[in-house]
C-alpha positions as CSV (number, residue, x, y, z in Angstrom):
1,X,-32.0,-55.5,-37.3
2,X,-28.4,-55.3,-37.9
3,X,-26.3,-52.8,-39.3
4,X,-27.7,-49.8,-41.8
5,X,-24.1,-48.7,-43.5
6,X,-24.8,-44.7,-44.3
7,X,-22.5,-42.6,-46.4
8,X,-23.2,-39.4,-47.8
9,X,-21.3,-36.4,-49.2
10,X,-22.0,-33.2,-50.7
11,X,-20.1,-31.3,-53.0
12,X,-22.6,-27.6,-53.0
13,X,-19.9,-25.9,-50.7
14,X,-16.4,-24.9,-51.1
15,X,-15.3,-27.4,-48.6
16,X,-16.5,-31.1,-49.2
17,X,-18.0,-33.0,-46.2
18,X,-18.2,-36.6,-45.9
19,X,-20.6,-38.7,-43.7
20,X,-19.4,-42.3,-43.2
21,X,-21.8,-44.4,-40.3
22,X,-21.4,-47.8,-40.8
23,X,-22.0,-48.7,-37.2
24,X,-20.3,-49.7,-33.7
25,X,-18.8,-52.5,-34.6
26,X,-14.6,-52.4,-34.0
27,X,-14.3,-55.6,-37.1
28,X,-14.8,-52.9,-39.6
29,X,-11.3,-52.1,-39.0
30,X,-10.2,-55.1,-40.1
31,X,-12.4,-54.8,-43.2
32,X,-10.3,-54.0,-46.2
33,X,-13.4,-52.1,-48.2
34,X,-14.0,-50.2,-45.2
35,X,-10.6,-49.2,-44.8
36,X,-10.3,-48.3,-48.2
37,X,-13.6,-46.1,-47.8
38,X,-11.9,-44.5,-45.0
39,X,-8.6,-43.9,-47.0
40,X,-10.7,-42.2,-50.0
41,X,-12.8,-40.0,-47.9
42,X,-10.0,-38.6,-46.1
43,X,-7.8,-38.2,-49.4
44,X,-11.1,-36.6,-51.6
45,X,-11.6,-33.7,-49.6
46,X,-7.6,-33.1,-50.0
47,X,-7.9,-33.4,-53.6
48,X,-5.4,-36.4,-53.4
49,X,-6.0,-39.7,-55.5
């Protein structure tokens, strides 16, 4: 069935939360759109652009 990319976040609490499953795959590291997903969700809780 292949992979089912799932990313959520919620902004309702004073801390934000990011969920990022995109699946077990090691190639996504190679991926620059998924890297650059990664980057973001790290900087947006930081409040970093």
């Amino acid at each position: 069935m292949g992979d089912h990319p799932v990313i959520w976040t919620n902004e309702h609490f004073a801390s934000r939360n990011v969920y990022i499953f995109m699946g077990h795959s090691p190639d996504l590291f190679q991926n620059e759109a998924y890297k650059t997903l990664l980057k973001n969700s790290i900087f947006w809780p930081a409040h970093k652009k």
